[in-house]
Steps between C-alpha positions, in 0.01 A plus 500: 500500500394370843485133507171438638565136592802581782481610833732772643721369801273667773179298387737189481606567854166558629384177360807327658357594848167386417269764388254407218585638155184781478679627921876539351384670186336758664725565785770512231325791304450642839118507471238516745267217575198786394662606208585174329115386561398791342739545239406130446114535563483260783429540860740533763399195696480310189862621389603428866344171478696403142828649651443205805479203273122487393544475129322783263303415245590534137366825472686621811833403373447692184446805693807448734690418206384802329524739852901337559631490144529172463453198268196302639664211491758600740233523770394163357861319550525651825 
């Protein structure tokens, strides 16, 4: 079983070199800016906006969570 609390090397990297935590996840899964918002049901600009450094509300990170497969407290730590 997948732990859902670790991050695979290339989201580790990505965060090394300064992207935010919502950017590396879904460069890593090789998703589209318009696909994560929708899979996630947010807006592009708003996803684009999160993936700069404006923080999502609580809401938001449940859905990113949800859309990335991860815990929602790793966006949390991160």
């Amino acid at each position: 079983m997948k732990d859902r609390h670790s991050l695979p090397a290339g989201v580790t990297d990505r965060l090394a070199d300064g992207a935010t935590i919502y950017l590396a996840l879904r460069q890593h899964f090789e998703m589209t800016l318009e696909f994560a918002s929708e899979y996630a049901g947010i807006t592009p600009e708003r996803l684009w906006e999160i993936e700069g450094g404006v923080d999502p509300t609580p809401e938001e990170r449940e859905a990113l969570a949800i859309a990335y497969g991860v815990d929602e407290d790793v966006l949390i730590d991160h």
